[in-house]
C-alpha positions in Angstrom: 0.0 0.0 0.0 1.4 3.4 -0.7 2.0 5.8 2.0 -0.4 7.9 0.9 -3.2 5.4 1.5 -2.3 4.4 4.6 -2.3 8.0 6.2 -5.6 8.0 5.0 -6.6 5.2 6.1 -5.2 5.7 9.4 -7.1 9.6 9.0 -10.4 7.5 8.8 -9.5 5.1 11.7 -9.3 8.6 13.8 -12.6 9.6 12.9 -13.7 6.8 14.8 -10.7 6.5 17.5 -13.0 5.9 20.3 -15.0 2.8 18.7 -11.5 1.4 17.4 -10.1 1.3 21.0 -13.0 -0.2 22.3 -12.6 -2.9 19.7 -9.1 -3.6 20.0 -8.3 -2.4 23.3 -11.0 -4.0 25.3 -8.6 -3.8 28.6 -8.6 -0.3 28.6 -11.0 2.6 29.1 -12.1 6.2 28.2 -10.2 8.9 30.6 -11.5 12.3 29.8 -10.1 12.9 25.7 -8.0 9.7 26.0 -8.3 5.9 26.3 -5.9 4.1 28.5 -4.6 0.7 28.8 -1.7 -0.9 30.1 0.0 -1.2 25.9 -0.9 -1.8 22.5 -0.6 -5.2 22.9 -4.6 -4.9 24.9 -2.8 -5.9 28.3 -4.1 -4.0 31.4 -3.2 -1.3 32.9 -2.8 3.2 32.3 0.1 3.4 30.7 -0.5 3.9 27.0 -2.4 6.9 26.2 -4.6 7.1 23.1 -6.0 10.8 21.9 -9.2 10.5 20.9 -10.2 14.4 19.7 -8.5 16.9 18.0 -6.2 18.9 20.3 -2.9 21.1 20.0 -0.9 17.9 20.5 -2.0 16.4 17.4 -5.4 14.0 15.9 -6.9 11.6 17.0 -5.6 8.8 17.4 -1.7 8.7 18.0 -0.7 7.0 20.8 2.4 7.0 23.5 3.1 4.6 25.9 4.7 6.2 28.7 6.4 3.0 30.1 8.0 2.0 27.2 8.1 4.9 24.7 6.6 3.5 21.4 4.5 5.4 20.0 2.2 5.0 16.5 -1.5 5.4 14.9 -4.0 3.1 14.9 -3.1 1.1 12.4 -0.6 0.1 14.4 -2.9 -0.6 17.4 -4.8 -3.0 14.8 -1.2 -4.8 13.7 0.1 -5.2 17.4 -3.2 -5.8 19.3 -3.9 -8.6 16.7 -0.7 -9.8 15.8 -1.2 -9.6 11.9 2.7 -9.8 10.1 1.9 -8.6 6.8 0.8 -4.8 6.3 -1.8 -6.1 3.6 -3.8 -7.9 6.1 -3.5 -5.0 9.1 -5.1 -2.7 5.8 -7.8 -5.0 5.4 -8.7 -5.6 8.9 -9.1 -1.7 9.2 -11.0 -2.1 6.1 -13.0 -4.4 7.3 -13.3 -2.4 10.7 -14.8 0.7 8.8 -16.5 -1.5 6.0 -14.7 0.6 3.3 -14.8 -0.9 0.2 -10.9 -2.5 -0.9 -8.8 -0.3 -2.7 -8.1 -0.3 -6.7 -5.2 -3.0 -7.0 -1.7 -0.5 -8.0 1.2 -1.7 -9.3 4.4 -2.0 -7.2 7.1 0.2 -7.2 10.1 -0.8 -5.8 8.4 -1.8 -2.8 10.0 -4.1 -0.5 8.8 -7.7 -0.5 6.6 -8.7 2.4 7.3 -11.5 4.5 6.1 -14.9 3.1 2.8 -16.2 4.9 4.1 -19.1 7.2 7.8 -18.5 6.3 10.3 -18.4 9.7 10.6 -14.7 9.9 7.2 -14.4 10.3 7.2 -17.1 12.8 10.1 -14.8 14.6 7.7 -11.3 14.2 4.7 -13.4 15.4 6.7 -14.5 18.9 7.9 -10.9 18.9 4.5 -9.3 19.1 3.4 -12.2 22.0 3.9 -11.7 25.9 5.4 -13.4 28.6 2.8 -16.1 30.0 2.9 -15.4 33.7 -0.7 -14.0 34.6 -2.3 -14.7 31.5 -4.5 -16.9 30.1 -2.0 -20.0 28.7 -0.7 -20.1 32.9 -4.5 -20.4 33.1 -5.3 -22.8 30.4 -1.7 -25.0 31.2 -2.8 -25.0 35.3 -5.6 -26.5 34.1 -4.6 -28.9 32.9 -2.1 -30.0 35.7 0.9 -28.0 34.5 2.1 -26.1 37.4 6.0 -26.3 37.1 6.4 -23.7 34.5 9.7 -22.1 35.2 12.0 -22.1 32.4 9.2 -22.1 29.7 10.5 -18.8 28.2 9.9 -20.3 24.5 6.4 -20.0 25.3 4.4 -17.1 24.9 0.9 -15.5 24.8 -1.2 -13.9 21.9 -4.6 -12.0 22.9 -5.3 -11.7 19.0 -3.9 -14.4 16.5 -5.1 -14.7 13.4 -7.1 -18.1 12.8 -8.3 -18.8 9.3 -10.7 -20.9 8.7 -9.6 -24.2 6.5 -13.1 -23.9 4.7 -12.0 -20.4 3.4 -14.5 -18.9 5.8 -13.8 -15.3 7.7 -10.8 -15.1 9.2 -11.0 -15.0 13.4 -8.8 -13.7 16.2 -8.5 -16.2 19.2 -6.2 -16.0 22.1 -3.0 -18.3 21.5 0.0 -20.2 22.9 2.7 -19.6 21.2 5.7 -21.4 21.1 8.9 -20.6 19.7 10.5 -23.8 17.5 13.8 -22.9 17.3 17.0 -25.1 16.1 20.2 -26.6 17.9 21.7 -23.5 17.9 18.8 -21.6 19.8 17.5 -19.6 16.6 14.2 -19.2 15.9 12.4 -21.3 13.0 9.4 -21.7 13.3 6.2 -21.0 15.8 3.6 -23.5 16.6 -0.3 -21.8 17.9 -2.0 -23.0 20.2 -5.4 -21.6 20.0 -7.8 -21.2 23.4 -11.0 -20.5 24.4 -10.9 -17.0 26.1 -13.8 -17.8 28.5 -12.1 -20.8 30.0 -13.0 -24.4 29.1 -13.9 -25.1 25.6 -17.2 -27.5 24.9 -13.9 -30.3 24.9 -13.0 -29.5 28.4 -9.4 -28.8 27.4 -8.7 -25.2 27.2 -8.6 -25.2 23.6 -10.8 -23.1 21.5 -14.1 -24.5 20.0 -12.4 -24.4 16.2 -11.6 -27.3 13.5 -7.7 -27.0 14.4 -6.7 -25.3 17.6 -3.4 -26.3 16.9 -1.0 -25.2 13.7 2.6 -24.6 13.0 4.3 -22.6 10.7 8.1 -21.9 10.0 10.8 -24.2 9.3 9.7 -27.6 11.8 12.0 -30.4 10.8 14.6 -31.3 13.3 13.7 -28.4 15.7 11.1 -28.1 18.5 10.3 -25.9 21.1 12.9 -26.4 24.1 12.6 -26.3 27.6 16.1 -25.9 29.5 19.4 -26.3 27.7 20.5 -29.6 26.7 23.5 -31.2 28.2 24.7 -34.7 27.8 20.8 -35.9 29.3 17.4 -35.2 27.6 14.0 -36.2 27.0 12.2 -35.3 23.7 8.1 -35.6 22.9 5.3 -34.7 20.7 3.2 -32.6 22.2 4.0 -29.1 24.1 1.6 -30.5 27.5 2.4 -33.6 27.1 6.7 -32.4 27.3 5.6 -30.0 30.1 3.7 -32.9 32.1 6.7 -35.0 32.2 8.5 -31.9 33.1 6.8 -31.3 35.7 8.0 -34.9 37.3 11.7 -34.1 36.0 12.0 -29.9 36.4 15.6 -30.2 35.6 15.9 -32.7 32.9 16.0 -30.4 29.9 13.6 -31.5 27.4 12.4 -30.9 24.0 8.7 -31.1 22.2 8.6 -31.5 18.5 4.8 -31.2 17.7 3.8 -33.8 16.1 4.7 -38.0 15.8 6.7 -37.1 12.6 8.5 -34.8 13.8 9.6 -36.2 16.9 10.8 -39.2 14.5 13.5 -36.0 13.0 14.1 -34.5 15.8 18.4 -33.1 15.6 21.0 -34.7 18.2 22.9 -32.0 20.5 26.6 -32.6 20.2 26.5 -33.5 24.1 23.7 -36.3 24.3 24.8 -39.4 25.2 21.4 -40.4 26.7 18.1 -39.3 25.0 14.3 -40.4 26.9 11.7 -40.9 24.3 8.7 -39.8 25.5 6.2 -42.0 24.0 2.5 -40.9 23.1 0.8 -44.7 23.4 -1.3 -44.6 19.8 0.1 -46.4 16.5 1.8 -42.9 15.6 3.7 -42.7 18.8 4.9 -45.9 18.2 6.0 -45.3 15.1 8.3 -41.9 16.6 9.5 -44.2 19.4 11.1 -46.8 17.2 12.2 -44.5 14.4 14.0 -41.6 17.0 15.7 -44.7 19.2 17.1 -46.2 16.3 18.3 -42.9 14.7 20.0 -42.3 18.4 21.6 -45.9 18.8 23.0 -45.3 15.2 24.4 -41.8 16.6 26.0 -43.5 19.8 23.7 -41.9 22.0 21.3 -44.5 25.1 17.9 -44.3 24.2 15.2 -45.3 26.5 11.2 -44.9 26.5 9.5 -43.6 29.0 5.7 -44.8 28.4 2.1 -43.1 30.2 -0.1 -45.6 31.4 -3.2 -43.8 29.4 -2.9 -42.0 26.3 -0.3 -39.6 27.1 1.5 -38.4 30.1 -0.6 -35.3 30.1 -3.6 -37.9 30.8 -1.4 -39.4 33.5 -0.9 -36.2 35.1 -4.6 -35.1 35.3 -6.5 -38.2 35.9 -3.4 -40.1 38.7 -1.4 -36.9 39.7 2.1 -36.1 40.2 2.9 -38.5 42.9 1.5 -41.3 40.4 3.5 -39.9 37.6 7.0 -40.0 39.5 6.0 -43.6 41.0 5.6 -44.6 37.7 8.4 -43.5 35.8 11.1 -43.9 38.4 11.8 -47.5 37.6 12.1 -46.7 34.0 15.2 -44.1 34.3 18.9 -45.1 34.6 19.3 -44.9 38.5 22.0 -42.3 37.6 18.8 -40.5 36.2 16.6 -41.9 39.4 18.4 -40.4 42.0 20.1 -36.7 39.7 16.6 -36.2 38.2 13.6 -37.5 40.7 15.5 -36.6 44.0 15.2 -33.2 43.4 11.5 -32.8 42.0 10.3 -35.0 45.3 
C-alpha cells in the first residue's frame, strides 16, 4: 500500500478512534479525551495513552506509551493488538473495521517484498509481538490442565489476538494463543507453533482449547527443531506434544527437554553434540509408536542411550490429570537409569 493510502486510512480510523479502541483495546478505558490501557498489545493497565479528539498535541488517534516509549497510529494498534505480520492484512482488517470498500489494486514500485505467509521470519515477528505467560490466560489454560511447574518455559508465549483462518476459506477470526517458539540446535528461531484457546475458560472439549476445527498449527521451518525447555546437556528427553513435554517436566524440572509437535517430527528431531542419553517420551497410539522406534534407532546409530519412557493412558498429560504427580513420578522412576533416578527424581520430590 502506498503511504499515501495508509495516512488516509489511518485519518479514517481517527474519525472513529473511540470505537476502534473499544474494539481492540478492550482492557482499557475512556479517561477524559483519552483511552488508557496498560499497551498496544490490549494488556491492562494506564500506561498507553490514546488521543481521541482533536487537540494542540495532534489527531486523534496517535498514541504514546509512557512506560516504554513507542508510540504509532491506529493502524498500528490493529497490527500489534492482533498480531497480523503482513501490512496487507493490518489494511484490510481496518477495512473491514470501517466496511470501506478495498482499494483499486496499483502496481508496485520498488516496494520491498513482504514477508512470506508461514515463512520463519514471520514465525520470529509473530513470537515478537506475544507476551510473557505469567498472569495470562496460557498459565490459566496449562494450570488446568495440571501444568504447574512452569519455570524455564520462556519459549512459550501468549497472543490475545492471533489470526485463525478458517480451513473452509471462511472469515478469518482472532483467538487468544500459545505460542511457542521452535527454534533449532543453535537456539535460533524457525518456526512458531499456535496454540489456540478458548478465552472464557473451558472449551465444549473441556481442554482449554478453543471450539475451532484445528486449535493447533505450525508454521516456519519444523524439521529437526522443536520448542525447548532448559538447555540440553549430555541428558534429555524429547516428545510430541507441548503439554504432554511440560507434564513429564513437571516430574523431572531439571531434565532439559524438547517437544517437537507432532509423531513425525519427533521421529527427526536433531542430536545436540553433548547427548549421550536421550528419553523418548512416547504418546501410546500407533503414531507414537512409530516416533519411538524410528528416533531410538536414529539415536543408537548416533552412539547416543535411548530409552522410553511410556504413560499408562494416552499420554502423560492424561497421566498427570486423571493419577497426579505423585502417580506420575511412581511410575516412571523404575524406568530411568538410576543415575537419572536419583540426579533427576530426588530433586523434584
Amino acid at each position: 500500500m502506498p503511504r499515501r493510502d495508509a495516512a488516509k486510512l489511518a485519518q479514517r480510523l481517527g474519525e472513529h478512534a473511540e470505537a476502534v479502541c473499544r474494539h481492540y483495546l478492550s482492557n482499557g478505558r475512556r479517561s477524559g479525551n483519552y483511552w488508557q490501557v496498560g499497551d498496544v498489545r490490549n494488556a491492562s493497565g494506564r500506561s498507553m495513552f490514546v488521543r481521541l479528539r482533536h487537540s494542540p498535541k495532534g489527531p486523534p488517534g496517535k498514541w504514546t506509551d509512557a512506560a516504554t516509549g513507542e508510540h504509532g497510529d491506529l493502524l498500528d494498534i490493529i497490527r500489534e493488538s492482533m498480531g497480523l505480520i503482513d501490512f496487507k492484512d493490518v489494511a484490510d482488517e481496518a477495512r473491514a473495521f470501517l466496511a470501506m470498500p478495498p482499494p483499486e489494486p496499483r502496481p508496485s514500485r520498488g516496494k520491498p517484498a513482504p514477508v512470506p505467509t508461514g515463512s520463519p521470519e514471520a514465525s520470529r515477528r509473530l513470537f515478537a509481538m506475544s507476551q510473557p505467560i505469567p498472569g495470562t490466560l496460557v498459565e490459566a489454560y496449562l494450570r488446568g490442565r495440571g501444568i504447574t511447574i512452569l519455570h524455564g518455559t520462556a519459549s512459550l508465549r501468549f497472543h490475545p489476538r492471533c489470526y485463525y483462518r478458517p480451513e473452509d476459506h471462511g472469515p478469518t477470526e482472532t483467538w487468544p494463543a500459545m505460542i511457542g517458539a521452535v527454534t533449532d540446535l543453535a537456539g535460533r528461531q524457525t518456526g512458531a507453533h499456535r496454540t489456540y484457546l478458548d478465552p472464557l475458560g473451558l472449551a465444549p472439549s473441556g481442554n482449554g482449547k478453543a471450539p475451532i476445527d484445528t486449535p493447533r498449527r505450525a508454521m516456519g521451518d519444523l524439521l529437526g527443531h522443536a520448542v525447548r525447555f532448559g538447555v540440553a546437556g549430555s541428558v534429555m528427553a524429547a516428545g510430541e506434544g507441548i503439554e504432554t513435554t511440560l507434564s513429564l517436566r513437571c516430574a523431572l524440572p531439571d531434565m532439559a527437554m524438547a517437544a517437537a509437535l507432532s509423531a513425525a517430527h519427533l521421529g527427526a528431531i536433531l542430536f545436540p553434540p553433548t547427548l549421550r542419553r536421550l528419553y523418548v517420551i512416547r504418546d501410546n497410539d500407533p503414531a507414537g509408536d512409530g516416533a519411538r522406534d524410528t528416533l531410538a534407532e536414529r539415536a543408537r546409530e548416533a552412539g547416543i542411550e535411548a530409552i522410553v519412557l511410556s504413560p499408562e493412558l494416552e499420554d502423560f498429560n492424561d497421566d498427570l490429570r486423571h493419577f497426579g504427580l505423585e502417580a506420575i513420578r511412581a511410575a516412571i522412576a523404575d524406568q530411568l537409569m538410576r543415575k537419572d533416578r536419583l540426579r533427576y527424581l530426588k530433586r523434584a520430590a
